[in-house]
C-alpha positions in Angstrom: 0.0 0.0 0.0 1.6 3.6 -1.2 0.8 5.7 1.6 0.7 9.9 1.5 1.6 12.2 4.0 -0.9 14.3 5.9 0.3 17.1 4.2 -0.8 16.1 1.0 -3.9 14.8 2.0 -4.8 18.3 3.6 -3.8 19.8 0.3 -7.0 18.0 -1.2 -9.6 18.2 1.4 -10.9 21.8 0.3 -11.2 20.5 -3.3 -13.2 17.7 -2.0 -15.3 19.5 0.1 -16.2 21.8 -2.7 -17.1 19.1 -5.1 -19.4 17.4 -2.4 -20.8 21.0 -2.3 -21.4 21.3 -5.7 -22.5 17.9 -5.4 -25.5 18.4 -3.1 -26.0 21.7 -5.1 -26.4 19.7 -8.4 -28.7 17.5 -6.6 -31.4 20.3 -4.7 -31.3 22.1 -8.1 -32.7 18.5 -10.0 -35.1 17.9 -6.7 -36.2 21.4 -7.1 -36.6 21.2 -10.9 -38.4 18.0 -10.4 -41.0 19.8 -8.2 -41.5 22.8 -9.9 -42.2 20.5 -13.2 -44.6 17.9 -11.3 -45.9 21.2 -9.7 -46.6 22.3 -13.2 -48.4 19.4 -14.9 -50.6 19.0 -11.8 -51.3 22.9 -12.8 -52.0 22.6 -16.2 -54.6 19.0 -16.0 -54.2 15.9 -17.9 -52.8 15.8 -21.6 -54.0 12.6 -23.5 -50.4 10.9 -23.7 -52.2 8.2 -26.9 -55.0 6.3 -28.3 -55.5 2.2 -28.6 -57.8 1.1 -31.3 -58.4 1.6 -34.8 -61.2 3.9 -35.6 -61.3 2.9 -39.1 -62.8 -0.5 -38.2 -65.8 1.7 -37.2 -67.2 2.0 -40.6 -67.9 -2.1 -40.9 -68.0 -2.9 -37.1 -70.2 -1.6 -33.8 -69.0 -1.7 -30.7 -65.3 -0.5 -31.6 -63.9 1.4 -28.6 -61.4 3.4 -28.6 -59.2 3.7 -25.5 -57.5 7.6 -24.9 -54.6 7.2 -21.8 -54.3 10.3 -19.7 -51.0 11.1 -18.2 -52.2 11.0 -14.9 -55.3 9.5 -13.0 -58.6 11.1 -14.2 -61.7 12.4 -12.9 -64.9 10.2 -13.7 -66.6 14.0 -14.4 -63.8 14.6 -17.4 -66.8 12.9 -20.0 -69.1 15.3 -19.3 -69.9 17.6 -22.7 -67.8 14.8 -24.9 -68.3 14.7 -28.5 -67.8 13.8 -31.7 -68.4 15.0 -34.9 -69.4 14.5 -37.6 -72.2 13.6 -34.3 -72.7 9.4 -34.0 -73.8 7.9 -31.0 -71.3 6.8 -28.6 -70.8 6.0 -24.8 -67.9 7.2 -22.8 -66.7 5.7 -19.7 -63.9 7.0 -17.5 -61.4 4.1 -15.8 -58.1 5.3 -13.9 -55.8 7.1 -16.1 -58.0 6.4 -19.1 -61.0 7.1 -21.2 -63.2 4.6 -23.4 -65.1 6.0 -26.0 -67.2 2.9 -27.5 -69.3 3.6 -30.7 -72.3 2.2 -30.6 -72.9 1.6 -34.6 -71.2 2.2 -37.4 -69.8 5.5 -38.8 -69.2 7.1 -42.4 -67.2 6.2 -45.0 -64.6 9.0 -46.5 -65.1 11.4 -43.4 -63.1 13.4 -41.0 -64.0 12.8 -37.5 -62.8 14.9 -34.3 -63.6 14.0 -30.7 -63.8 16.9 -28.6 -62.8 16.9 -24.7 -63.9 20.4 -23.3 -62.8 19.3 -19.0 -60.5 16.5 -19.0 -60.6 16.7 -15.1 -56.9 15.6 -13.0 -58.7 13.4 -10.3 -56.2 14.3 -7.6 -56.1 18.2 -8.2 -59.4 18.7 -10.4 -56.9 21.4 -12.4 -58.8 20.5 -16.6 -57.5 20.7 -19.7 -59.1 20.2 -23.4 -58.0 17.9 -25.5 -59.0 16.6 -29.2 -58.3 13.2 -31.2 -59.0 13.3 -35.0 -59.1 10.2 -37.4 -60.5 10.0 -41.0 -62.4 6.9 -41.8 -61.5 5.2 -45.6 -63.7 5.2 -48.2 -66.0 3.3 -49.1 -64.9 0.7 -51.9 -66.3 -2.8 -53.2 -64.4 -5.4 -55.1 -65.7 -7.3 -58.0 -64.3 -10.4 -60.5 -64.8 -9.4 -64.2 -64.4 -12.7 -66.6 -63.5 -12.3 -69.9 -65.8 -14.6 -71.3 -66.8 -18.5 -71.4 -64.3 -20.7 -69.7 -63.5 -23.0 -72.9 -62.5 -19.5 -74.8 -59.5 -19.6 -76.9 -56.9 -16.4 -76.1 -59.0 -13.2 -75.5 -59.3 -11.0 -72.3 -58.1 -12.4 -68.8 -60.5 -12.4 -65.7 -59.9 -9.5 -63.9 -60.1 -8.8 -60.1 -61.3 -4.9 -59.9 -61.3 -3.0 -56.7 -63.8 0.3 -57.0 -63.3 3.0 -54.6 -67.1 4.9 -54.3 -66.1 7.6 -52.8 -63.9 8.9 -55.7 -65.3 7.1 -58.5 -61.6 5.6 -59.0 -60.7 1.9 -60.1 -58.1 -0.3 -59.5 -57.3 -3.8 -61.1 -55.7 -6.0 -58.0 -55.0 -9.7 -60.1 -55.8 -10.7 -63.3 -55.1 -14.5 -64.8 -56.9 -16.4 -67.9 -59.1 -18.6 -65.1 -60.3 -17.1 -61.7 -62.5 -19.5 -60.4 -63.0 -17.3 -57.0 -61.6 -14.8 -54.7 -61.2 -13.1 -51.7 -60.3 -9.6 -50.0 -58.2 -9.2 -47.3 -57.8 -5.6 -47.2 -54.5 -5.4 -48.5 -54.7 -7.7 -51.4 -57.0 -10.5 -52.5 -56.4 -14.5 -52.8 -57.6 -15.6 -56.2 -58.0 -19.5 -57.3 -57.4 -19.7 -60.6 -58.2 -22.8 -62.5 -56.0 -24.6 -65.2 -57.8 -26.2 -68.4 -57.8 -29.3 -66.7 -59.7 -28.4 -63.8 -56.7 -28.0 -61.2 -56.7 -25.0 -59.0 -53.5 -22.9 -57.6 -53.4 -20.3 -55.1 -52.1 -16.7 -55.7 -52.4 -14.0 -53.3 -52.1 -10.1 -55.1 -51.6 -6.8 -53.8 -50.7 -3.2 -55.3 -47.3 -2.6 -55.5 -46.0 -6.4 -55.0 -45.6 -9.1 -57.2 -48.0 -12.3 -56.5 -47.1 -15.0 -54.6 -48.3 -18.4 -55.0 -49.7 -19.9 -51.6 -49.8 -23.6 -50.6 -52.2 -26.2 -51.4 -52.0 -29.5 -49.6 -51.7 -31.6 -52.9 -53.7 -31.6 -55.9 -57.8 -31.0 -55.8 -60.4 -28.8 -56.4 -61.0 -25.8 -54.1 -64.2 -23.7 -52.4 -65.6 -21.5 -49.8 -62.2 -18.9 -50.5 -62.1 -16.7 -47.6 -59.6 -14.1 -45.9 -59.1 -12.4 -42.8 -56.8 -9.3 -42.2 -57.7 -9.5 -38.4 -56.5 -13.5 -38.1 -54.0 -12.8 -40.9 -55.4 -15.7 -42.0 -56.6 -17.4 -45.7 -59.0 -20.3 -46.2 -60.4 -22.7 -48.3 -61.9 -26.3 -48.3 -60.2 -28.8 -50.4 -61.1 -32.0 -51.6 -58.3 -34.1 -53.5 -54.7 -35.8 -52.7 -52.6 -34.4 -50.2 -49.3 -35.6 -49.3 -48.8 -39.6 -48.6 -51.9 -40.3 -50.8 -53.7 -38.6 -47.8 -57.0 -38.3 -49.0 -59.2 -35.0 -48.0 -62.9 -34.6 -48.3 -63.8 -30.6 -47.9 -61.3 -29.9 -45.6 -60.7 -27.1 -43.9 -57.4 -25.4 -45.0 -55.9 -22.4 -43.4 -52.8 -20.3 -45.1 -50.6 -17.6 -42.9 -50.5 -14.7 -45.4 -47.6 -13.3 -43.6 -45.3 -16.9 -44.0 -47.1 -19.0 -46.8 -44.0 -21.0 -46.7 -45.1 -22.6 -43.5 -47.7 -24.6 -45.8 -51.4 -25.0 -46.1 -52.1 -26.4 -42.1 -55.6 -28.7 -42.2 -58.0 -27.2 -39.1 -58.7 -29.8 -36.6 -61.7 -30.8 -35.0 -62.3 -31.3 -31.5 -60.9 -34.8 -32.1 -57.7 -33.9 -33.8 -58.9 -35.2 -37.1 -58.9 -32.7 -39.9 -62.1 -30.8 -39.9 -64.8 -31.2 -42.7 -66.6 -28.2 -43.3 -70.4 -27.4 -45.1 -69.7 -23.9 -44.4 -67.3 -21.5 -42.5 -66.3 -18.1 -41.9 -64.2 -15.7 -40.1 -65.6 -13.8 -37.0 -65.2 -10.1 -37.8 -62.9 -8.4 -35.8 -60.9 -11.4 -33.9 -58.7 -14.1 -35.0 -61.5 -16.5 -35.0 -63.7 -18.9 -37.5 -66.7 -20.9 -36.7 -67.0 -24.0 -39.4 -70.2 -26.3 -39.8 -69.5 -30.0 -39.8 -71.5 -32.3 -42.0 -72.9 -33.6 -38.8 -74.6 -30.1 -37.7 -71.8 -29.2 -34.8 -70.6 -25.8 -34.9 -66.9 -25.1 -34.1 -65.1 -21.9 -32.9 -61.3 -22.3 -33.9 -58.7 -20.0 -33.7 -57.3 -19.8 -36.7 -53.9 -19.0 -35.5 -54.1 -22.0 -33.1 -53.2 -20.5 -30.0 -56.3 -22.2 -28.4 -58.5 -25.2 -28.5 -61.7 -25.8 -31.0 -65.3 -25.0 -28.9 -67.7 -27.1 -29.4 -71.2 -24.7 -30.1 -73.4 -27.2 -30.3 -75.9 -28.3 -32.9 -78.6 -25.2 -33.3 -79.3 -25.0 -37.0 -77.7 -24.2 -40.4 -74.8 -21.5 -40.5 -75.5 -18.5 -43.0 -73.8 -16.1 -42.5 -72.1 -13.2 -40.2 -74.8 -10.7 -38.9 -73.7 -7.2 -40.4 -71.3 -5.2 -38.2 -71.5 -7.6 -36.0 -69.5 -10.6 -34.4 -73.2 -12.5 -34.4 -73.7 -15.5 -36.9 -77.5 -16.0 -38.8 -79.1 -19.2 -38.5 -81.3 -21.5 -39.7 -82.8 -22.9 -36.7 -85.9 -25.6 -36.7 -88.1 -22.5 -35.4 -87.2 -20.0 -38.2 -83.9 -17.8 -38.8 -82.2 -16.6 -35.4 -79.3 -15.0 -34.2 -76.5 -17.0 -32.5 -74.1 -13.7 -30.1 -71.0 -15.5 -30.3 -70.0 -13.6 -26.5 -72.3 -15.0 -24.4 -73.9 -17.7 -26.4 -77.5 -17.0 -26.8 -79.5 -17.7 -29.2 -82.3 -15.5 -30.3 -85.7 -15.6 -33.3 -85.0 -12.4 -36.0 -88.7 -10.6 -35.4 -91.0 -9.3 -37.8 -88.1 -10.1 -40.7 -89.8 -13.4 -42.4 -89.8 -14.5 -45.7 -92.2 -13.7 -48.5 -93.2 -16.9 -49.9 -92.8 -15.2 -53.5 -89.1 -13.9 -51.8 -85.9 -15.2 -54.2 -83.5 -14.7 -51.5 -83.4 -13.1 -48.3 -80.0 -10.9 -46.5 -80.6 -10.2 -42.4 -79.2 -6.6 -41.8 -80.0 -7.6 -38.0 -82.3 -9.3 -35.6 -85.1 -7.2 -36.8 -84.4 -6.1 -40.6 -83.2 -7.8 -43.5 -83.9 -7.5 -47.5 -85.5 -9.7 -49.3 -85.2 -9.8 -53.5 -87.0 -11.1 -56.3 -85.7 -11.3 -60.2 -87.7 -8.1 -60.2 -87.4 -5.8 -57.3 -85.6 -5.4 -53.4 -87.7 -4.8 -50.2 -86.4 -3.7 -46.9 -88.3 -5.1 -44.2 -88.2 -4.2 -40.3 -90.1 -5.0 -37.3 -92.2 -2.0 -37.2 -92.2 -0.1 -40.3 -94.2 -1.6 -43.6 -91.7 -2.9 -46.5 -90.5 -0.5 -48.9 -88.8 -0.9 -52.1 -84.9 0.0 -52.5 -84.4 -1.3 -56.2 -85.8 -2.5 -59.2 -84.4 -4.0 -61.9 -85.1 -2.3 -65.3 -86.4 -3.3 -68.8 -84.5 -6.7 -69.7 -82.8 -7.4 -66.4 -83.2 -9.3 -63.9 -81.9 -9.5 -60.4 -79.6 -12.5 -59.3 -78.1 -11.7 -56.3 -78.0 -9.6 -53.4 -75.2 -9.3 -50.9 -74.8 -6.4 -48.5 -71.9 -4.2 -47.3 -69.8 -5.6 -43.5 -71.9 -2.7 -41.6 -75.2 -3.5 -42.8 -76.1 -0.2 -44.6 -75.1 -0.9 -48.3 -76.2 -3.6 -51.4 -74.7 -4.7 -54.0 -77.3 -5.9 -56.2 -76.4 -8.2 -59.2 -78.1 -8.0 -62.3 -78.1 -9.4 -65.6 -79.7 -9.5 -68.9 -82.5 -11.3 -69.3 -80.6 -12.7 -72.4 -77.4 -13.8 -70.8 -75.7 -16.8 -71.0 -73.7 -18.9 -68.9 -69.9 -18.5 -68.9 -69.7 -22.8 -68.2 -67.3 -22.5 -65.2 -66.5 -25.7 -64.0 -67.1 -24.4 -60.6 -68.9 -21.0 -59.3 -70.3 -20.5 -62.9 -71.4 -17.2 -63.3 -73.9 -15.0 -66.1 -71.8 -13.3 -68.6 -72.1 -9.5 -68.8 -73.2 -9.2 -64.7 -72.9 -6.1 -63.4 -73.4 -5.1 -59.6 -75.5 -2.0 -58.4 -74.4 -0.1 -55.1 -77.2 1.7 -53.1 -77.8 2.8 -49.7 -80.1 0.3 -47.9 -82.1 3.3 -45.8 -83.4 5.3 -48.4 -82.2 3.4 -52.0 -80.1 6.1 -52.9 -78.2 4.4 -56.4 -74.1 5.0 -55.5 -72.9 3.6 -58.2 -73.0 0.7 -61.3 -69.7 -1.1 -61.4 -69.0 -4.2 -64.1 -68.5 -8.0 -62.7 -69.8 -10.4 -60.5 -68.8 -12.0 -56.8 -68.6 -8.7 -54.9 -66.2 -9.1 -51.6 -69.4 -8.3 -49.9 -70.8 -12.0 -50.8 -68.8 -13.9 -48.7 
């Protein structure tokens, strides 16, 4: 040990002492800063530090809430005189640090939205502040598939898979291949099955701005019910044919990860562990969910990305469809159509929406509406209002099909010549020359005539 003389070490006490005075200095000037800033934002009231949830899920889906976090703990009196506008109806609820603002239907297409806050309320010190959240919601857009002509045709045009944006009258042409038996939107893109002239089906998944990618089947077959999901991330099919070691599949349920389709097409499995057969499936709006009807009547809830078990739903009648803007599936029960609420499991009847027996078809907009179609005309029915007419089909046409928009309040109504002929498709065979007619369910209002057939709405 080097030892120093008590000389030296007196030399550097006084600069010690005066750095552990500048020390303690440094360290009441930070404390004081520190209180004079916490001092301050108590003084000012609460900023909205961010937002959870996507608002533009609001013009397909009720019930989307989005969640605004305060910087510090609010009071519950900060959602008095909330609003929004354009005005909609919403509830607001105020939780800790945060506030929930939960639409309760749907909102506009191609709009500019601002939720005002006039007294967000600190809970401890009651000092406010305003604050404000703005979103614009996208527009409102429907895709169609325009063939080029009869399936045995020699050369000519390709089919075409067209997206049309209503709210600025623009098109855009997503995939287009000799053969597209069917397709599906995801959002981003669309997954088309296209058909070879001997029958076989591939996979390609399209998108603006990227080349397309061919997805996995599990061997060689035929393929159906083409579906996609943006919220599971998810694309499916049922596929009957040869997989791999002479596996033989029988409308199998087939599910594709869009964002690594080199993982392979992976077979759904029942609540057995045997690969599930499915009648009829779709994805739950919203979630990363399906529910899939087996050819015995059992309803399944899988997630598709497999983090959980299949659900067993039970046996309560024919799957339809989703309920618009909704998470709700339409059934066919032994009593009539009903409503199944996929979160909490209850089934109820649709009121005052039957049938016509003269009726072609028949769309539920919810437990109480729906709109029914002949070759001639659409009606919109409800519970407590007489029907009234939304469309007829003009001199020479006739009405084929009638699919409506995710939140309910648009058709697409398919019409054809009464002349047409059949484009002999070996599967999903459609009318040459269709074209699809976009109004406004409430009042009728005509939005627009676009060219093709199988809308995205008809899932």
């Amino acid at each position: 040990m080097t030892r120093t003389s008590p000389e030296a070490e007196a030399a550097r006490s006084p600069s010690s002492r005066r750095w552990v005075v500048a020390g303690i200095a440094v360290v009441v000037c930070l404390a004081a800063v520190s209180t004079t800033l916490a001092a301050a934002a108590l003084e000012r009231g609460p900023r909205i530090r961010g937002v959870d949830g996507d608002p533009s899920l609001a013009v397909q889906q009720s019930g989307v809430t989005l969640v605004l976090r305060a910087d510090q703990p609010l009071d519950p009196r900060s959602a008095e005189g909330v609003r929004v506008e354009p005005a909609v109806p919403f509830e607001v609820e105020v939780t800790g640090s945060t506030m929930r603002l939960r639409f309760t239907g749907t909102v506009d297409h191609a709009r500019d939205y601002r939720v005002s806050i006039p007294t967000l309320r600190g809970r401890a010190t009651g000092a406010t502040a305003e604050a404000a959240f703005d979103f614009a919601t996208p527009p409102l857009s429907v895709t169609t598939l325009e063939r080029g002509g009869s399936f045995d045709r020699a050369g000519g045009a390709d089919d075409r898979i067209v997206r049309h944006d209503l709210s600025s009258g623009s098109d855009e042409v997503i995939f287009s291949a000799p053969r597209i038996q069917e397709y599906a939107d995801d959002g981003d893109g669309v997954v088309a099955a296209v058909l070879h002239a001997d029958g076989r089906a591939t996979l390609t998944r399209a998108g603006q701005g990227a080349d397309p990618v061919p997805l996995p089947l599990p061997g060689d077959g035929t393929v159906g019910l083409l579906r996609a999901s943006a919220d599971a991330g998810r694309a499916g099919f049922v596929f009957t044919g040869t997989g791999a070691q002479a596996q033989s599949y029988i409308s199998t349920l087939f599910l594709v990860d869009l964002a690594d389709p080199d993982a392979g097409a992976r077979a759904v499995l029942d609540l057995d562990g045997l690969p599930l057969q499915a009648d009829s499936w779709f994805f739950v709006p919203g979630s990363s969910y399906l529910v899939a009807q087996a050819p015995t009547g059992s309803l399944i809830l899988v997630d598709a990305t497999g983090s959980a078990p299949p659900r067993l739903l039970g046996e309560v009648g024919a799957l339809r469809a989703v309920l618009p803007a909704s998470t709700s599936l339409v059934i066919d029960g032994s009593a009539g159509p009903a409503v199944l609420d996929l979160t909490n499991g209850t089934l109820s009847d649709i009121v005052g929406a039957a049938a016509d027996e003269v009726s072609t078809g028949t769309v539920f907009l919810s437990d109480s509406s729906s709109v029914q179609w002949t070759a001639e005309d659409v009606v919109r029915r409800t519970a407590t209002e007489p029907p009234a007419g939304v469309f007829r089909a003009g001199a020479g046409g006739r009405i084929e099909e009638v699919c409506v928009s995710p939140s309910g309040r648009f058709a697409a109504i398919g019409v054809v010549r009464a002349d047409a002929g059949i484009d002999d498709y070996p599967a999903r065979a459609e009318w040459l020359g269709r074209t699809s007619t976009v109004i406004d369910v409430s009042s009728g209002t005509r939005l627009a005539e676009v060219p093709g057939t199988r809308p995205d709405w008809c899932a």
